[in-house]
C-alpha positions as CSV (number, residue, x, y, z in Angstrom):
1,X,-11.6,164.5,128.2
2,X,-14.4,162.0,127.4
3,X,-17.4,162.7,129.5
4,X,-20.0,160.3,130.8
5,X,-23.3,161.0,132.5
6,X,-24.8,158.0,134.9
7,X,-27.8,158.3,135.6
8,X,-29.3,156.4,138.7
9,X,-32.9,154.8,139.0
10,X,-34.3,157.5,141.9
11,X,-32.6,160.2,140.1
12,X,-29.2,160.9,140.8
13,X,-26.3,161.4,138.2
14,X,-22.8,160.8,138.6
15,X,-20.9,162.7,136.0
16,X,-17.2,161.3,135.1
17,X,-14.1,162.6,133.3
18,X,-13.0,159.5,131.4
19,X,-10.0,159.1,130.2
20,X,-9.9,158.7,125.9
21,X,-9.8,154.3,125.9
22,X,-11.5,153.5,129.0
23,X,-14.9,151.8,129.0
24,X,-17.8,152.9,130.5
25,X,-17.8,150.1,132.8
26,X,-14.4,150.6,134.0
27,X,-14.4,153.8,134.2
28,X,-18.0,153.6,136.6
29,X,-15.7,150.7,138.8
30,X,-12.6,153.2,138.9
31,X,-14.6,156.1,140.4
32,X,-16.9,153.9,142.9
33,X,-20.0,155.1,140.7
34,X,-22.6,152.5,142.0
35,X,-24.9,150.1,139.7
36,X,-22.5,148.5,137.8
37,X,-20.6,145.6,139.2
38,X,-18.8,144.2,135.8
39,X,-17.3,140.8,137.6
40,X,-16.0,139.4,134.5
41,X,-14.0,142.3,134.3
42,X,-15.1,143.6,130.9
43,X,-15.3,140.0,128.8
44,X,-18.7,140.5,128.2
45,X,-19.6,137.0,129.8
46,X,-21.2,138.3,132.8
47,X,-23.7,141.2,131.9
48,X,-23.6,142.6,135.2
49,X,-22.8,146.0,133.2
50,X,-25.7,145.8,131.6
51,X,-27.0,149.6,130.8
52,X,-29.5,151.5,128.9
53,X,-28.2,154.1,126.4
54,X,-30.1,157.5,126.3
55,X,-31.6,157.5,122.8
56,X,-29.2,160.7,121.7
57,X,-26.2,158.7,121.9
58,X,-27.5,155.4,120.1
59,X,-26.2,156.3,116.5
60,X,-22.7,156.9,118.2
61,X,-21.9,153.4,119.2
62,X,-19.5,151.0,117.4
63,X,-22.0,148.0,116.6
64,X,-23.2,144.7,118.8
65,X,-20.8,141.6,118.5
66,X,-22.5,138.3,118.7
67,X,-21.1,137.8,122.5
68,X,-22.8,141.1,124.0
69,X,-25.6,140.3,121.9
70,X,-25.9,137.2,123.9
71,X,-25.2,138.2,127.3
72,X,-28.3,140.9,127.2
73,X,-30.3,137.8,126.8
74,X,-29.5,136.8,130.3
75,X,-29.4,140.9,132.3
76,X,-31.4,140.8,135.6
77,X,-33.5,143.8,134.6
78,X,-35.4,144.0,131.4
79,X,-33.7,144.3,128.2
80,X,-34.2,147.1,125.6
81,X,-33.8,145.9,122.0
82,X,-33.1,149.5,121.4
83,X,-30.9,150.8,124.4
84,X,-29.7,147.9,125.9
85,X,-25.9,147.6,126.0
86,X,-23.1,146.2,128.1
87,X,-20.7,149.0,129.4
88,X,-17.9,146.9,128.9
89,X,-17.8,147.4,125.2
90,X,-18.2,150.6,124.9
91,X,-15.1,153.3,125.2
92,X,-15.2,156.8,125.3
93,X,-12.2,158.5,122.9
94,X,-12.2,160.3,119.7
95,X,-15.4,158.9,118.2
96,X,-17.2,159.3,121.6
97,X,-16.5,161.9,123.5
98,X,-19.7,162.1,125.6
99,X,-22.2,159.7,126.4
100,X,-25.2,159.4,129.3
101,X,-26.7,156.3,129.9
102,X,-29.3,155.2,132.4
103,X,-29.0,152.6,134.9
104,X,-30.8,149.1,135.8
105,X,-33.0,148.5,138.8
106,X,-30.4,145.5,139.1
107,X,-27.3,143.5,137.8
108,X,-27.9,140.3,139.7
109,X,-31.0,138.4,140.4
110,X,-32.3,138.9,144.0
């Protein structure tokens, strides 16, 4: 089973069994895993699943669609040209079968 490491601002980690399909946003709603709220759902028109991917697992993920691309324009904490994703549109299966990722301060502006 796909594992994925979240790794919390002041140092916590939640560590989740994902099943092969599920994004890592889903998959962080499903289990109550906290900083990532994802309210479009996973459309990639909210970017409140913004997330920075831990350099090891950047040559793993399928490529940036022009939508996502978009959407990190507009992320409540910084974006990182290099790490920045949306959790949305990523899924842990085959291809992926573990991931860690770090966390933003935020997902909505204060």
């Amino acid at each position: 089973m796909p594992k994925i490491f979240y790794h919390h601002p002041g140092g916590a980690t939640d560590v989740i069994d994902a099943v092969p399909g599920t994004s890592v946003m889903r998959a962080a709603i499903t289990n109550g895993v906290d900083g990532i709220i994802g309210e479009c759902g996973g459309q990639a028109m909210c970017a409140t699943c913004h997330i920075y991917v831990r350099e090891d697992y950047i040559g793993a993920l399928p490529a940036m669609n022009e939508d996502e691309d978009e959407m990190l324009d507009v992320t409540s904490s910084p974006r990182d040209d290099e790490r920045s994703r949306l959790a949305c549109q990523i899924k842990v299966g085959p291809s992926l079968q573990e991931i860690a990722i770090d966390l933003p301060l935020t997902q909505v502006e204060p």
